[in-house]
C-alpha positions in Angstrom: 2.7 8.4 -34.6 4.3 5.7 -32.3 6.9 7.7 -32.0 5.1 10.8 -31.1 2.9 9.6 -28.1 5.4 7.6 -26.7 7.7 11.5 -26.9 4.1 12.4 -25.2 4.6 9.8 -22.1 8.4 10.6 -21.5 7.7 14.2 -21.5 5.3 14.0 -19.1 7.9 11.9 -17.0 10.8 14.3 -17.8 8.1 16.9 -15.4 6.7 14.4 -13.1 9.7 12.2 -12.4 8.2 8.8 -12.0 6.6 6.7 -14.6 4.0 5.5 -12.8 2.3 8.9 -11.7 2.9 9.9 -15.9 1.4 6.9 -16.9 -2.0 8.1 -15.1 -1.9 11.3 -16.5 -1.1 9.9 -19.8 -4.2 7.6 -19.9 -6.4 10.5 -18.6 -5.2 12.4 -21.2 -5.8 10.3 -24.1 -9.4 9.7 -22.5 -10.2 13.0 -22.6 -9.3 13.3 -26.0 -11.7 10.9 -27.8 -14.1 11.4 -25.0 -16.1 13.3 -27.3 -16.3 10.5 -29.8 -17.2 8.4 -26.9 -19.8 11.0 -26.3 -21.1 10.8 -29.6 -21.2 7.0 -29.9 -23.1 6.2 -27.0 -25.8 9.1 -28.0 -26.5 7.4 -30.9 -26.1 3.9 -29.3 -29.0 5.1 -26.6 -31.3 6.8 -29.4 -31.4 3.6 -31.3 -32.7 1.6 -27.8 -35.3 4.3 -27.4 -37.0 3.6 -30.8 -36.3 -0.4 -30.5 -39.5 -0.8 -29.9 -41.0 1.0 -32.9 -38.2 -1.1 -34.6 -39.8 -4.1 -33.4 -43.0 -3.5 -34.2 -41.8 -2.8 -38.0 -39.9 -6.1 -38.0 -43.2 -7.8 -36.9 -45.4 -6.4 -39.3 -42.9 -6.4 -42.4 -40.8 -9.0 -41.3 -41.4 -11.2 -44.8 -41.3 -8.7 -47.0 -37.1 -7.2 -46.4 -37.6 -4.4 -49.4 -40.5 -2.8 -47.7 -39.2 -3.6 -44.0 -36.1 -1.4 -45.2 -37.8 1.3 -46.9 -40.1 1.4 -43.5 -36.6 1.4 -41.2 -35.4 4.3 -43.3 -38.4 6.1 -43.4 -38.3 5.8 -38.9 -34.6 6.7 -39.0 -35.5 9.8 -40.8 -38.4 10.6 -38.8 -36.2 10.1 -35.6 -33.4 11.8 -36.9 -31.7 8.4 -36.3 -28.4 7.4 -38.4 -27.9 3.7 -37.3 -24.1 4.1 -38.5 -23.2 7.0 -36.5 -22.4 4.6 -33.7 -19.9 3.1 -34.4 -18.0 5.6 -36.9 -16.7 7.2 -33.7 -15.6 3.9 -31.9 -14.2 3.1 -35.4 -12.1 6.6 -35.6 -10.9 6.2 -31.8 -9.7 2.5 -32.1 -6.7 3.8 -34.1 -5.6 6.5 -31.8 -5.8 3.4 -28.6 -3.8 1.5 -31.2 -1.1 3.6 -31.4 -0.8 4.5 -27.6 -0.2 0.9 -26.9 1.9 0.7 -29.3 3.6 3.5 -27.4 3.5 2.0 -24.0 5.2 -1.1 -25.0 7.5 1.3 -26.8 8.7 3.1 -23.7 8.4 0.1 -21.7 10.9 -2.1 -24.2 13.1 1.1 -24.1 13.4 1.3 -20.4 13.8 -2.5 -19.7 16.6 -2.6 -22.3 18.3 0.6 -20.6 17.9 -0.9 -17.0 19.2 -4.7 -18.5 22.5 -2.7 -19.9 23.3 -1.1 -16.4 23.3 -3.9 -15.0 25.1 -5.9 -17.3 27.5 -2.9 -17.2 27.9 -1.8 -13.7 26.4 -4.2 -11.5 23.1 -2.6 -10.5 19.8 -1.9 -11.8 17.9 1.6 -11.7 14.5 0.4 -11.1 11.4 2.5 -12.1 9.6 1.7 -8.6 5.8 3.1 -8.2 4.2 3.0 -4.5 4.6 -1.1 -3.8 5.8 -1.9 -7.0 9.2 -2.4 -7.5 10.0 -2.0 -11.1 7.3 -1.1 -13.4 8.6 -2.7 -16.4 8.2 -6.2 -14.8 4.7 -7.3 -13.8 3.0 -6.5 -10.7 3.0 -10.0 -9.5 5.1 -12.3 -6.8 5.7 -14.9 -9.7 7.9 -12.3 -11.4 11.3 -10.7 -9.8 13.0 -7.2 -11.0 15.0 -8.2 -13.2 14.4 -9.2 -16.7 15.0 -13.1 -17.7 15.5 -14.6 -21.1 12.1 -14.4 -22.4 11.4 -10.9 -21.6 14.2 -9.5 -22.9 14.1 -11.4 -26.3 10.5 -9.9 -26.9 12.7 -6.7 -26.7 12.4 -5.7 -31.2 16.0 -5.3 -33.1 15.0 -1.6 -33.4 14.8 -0.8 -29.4 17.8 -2.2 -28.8 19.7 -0.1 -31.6 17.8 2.6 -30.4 19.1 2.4 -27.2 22.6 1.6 -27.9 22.6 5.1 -30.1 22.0 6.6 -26.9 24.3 5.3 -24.5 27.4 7.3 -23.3 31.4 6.6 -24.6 32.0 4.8 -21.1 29.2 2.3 -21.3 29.6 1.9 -25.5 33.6 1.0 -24.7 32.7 -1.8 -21.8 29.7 -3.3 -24.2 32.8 -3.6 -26.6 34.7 -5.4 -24.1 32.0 -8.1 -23.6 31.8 -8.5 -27.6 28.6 -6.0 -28.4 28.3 -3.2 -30.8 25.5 -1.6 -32.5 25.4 -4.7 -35.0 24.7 -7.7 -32.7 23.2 -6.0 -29.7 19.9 -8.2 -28.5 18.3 -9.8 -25.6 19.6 -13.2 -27.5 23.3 -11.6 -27.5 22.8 -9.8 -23.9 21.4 -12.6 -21.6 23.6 -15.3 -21.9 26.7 -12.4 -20.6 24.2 -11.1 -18.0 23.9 -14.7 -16.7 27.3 -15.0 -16.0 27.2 -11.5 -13.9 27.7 -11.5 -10.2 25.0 -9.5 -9.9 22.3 -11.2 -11.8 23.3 -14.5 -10.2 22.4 -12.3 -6.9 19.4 -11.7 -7.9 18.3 -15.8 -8.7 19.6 -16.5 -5.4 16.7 -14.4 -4.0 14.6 -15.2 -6.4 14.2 -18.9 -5.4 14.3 -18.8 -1.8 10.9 -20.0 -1.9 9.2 -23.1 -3.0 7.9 -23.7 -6.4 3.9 -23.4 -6.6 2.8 -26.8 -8.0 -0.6 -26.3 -10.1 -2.3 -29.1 -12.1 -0.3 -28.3 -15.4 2.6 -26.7 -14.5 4.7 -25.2 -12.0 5.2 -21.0 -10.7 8.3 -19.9 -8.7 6.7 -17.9 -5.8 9.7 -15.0 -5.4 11.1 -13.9 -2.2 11.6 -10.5 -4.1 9.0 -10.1 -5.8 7.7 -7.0 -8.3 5.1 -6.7 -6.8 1.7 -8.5 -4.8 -0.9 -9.2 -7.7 -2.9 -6.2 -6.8 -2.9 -4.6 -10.2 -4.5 -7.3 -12.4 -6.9 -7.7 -9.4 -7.8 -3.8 -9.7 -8.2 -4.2 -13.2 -10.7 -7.2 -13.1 -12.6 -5.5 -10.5 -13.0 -2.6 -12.1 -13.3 -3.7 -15.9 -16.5 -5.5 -14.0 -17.2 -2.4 -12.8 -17.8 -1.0 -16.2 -19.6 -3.9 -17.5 -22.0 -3.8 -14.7 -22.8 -0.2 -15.1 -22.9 -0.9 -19.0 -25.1 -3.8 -17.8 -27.9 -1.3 -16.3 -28.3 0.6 -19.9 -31.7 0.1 -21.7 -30.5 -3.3 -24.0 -32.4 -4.4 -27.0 -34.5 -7.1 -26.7 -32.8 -10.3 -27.7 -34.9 -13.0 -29.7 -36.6 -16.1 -28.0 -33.5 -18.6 -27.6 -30.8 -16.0 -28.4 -28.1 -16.6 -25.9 -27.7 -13.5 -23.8 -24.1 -12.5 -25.2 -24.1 -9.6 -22.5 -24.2 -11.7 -19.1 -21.0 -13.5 -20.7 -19.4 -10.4 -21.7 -20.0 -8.9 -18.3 -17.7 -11.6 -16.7 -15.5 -12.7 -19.8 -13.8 -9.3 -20.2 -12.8 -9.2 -16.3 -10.9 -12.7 -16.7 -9.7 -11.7 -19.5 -8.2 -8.3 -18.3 -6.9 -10.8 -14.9 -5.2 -12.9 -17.4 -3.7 -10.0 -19.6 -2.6 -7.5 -17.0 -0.8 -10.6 -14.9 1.3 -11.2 -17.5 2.1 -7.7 -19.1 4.1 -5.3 -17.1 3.0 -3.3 -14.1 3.0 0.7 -16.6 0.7 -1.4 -18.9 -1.5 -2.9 -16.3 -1.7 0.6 -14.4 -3.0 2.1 -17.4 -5.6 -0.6 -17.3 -7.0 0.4 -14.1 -6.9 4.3 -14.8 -8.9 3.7 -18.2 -11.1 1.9 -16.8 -11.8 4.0 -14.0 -12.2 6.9 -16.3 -14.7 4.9 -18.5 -16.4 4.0 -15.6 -17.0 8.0 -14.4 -17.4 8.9 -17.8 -20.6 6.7 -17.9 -21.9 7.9 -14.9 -21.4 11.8 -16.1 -23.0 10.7 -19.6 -25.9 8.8 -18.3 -26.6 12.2 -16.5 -26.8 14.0 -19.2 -28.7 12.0 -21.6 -31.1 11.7 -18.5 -31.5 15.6 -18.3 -31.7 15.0 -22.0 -34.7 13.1 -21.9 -36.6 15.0 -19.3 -36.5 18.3 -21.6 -37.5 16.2 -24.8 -40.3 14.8 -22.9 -40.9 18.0 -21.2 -41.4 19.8 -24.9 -43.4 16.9 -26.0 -45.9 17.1 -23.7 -46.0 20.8 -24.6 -46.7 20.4 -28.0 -49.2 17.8 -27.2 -51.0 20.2 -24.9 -50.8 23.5 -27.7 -52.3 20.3 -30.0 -55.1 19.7 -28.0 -55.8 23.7 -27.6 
């Protein structure tokens, strides 16, 4: 399945002809796929807030005796037409399917990095994947990262991309890798760094690199690059719109929390923005663009759902009144 979105992504690319414009409609496309579980969830999530109260009152008045408190929560659920579970069985089927197109991403994204470290190990220059201001998408989107792939980042690259690429490269490029002492059977970042190093044109690169100071923080230090990826606006995007989200998940109807509960929610609406700050300046600039795309589609999707569960509610209300009028006749 890994295998199959990730043929997904560079198909899209093989038509569009830039990563970073496939990448968007990649993530829109997987949206709108489990949108209707989304759909689903949150309609069972918002029919369970409109009878908290009735809940409430339940757990008041049969909250020391838990057999009849059940039978009583069963009996309202029916009544409803309210399965507490069917909330999250959709979240739970669509976690997979994100799974696996992450799984994907970094798939295409190890791919590409290893292809682009090869040429220019091999001939002296790197094709970059550039998008709008960023340079390379496969490096972060940041002015503490530069182009080109260090140590680190390509040693994260797994045994199996790296075969997988050297399958695909041509006779020309499979005879120089010879040359330097790599075949099929030894080819890694741990085998192709320490030769790139030694490359004219990698030593190029750290010369721009660190034209500029180090940044000196309380625990450690950051090389500011004078050729950087990119300016830090991507993780910023994604912070400001993964608050976004929680704000407008903020203004749904929330259960009421018991009397010195701590209000999990106000965290959650500012601990998943850091968080997303902290992963998407780390992780590189394809992954953090998909980020900011989700996001922005979850954000509109709210919006479009809360309208209709609004209209939703207005013709439920609208026939209840009815039937209380016809009741009354």
């Amino acid at each position: 399945m890994n295998q199959f979105f990730a043929n997904i992504l560079t198909g899209i690319n093989s038509l569009i002809g830039n990563y970073g414009w496939s990448m968007i409609i990649f993530t829109v496309l997987i949206k709108l796929l489990i949108s209707p579980l989304d759909y689903k969830s949150r309609k069972s999530m918002r029919r369970i807030q409109d009878i908290q109260p009735m809940i409430t009152k339940l757990q008041q008045k049969y909250g020391d005796d838990k057999e009849k408190l059940n039978r009583k929560m069963s009996e309202l659920y029916r009544k409803e037409g309210v399965n507490p579970m069917s909330g999250c069985l959709p979240m739970l089927l669509s976690m997979p399917l994100l799974f696996i197109m992450f799984a994907a991403m970094r798939m295409v994204a190890n791919t590409e990095l290893a292809k682009q470290t090869i040429d220019l190990l091999v001939n002296g220059v790197q094709n970059n994947e550039g998008w709008l201001w960023i340079k390379n998408l496969w490096m972060p989107d940041s002015p503490f990262f530069g182009i080109v792939a260090d140590q680190t980042n390509l040693t994260q690259i797994p045994a199996d991309i790296w075969a997988k690429v050297f399958a695909s490269l041509d006779e020309a490029t499979v005879t120089a890798l010879s040359g330097l002492g790599i075949d099929a059977a030894n080819i890694s970042g741990a085998t192709i760094f320490p030769l790139l190093a030694e490359t004219e044109a990698y030593k190029a690169e750290i010369a721009l690199w660190h034209e500029l100071p180090k940044l000196n923080l309380l625990i450690t230090q950051m090389s500011i690059y004078a050729k950087p990826n990119g300016w830090f606006l991507l993780p910023l995007l994604a912070c400001g719109t993964q608050f976004l989200m929680s704000a407008t998940t903020q203004q749904q109807p929330a259960q009421p929390k018991a009397e010195g509960q701590p209000n999990t929610g106000a965290v959650m609406k500012y601990f998943f923005p850091v968080f997303s700050l902290i992963i998407c300046s780390s992780s590189n600039a394809a992954f953090a663009l998909y980020w900011v795309v989700s996001n922005l589609f979850a954000w509109a999707e709210q919006l479009v759902f809360n309208m209709m569960f609004k209209a939703q509610d207005q013709k439920r209300n609208a026939g209840n009144a009815v039937k209380e009028e016809d009741s009354i006749k």
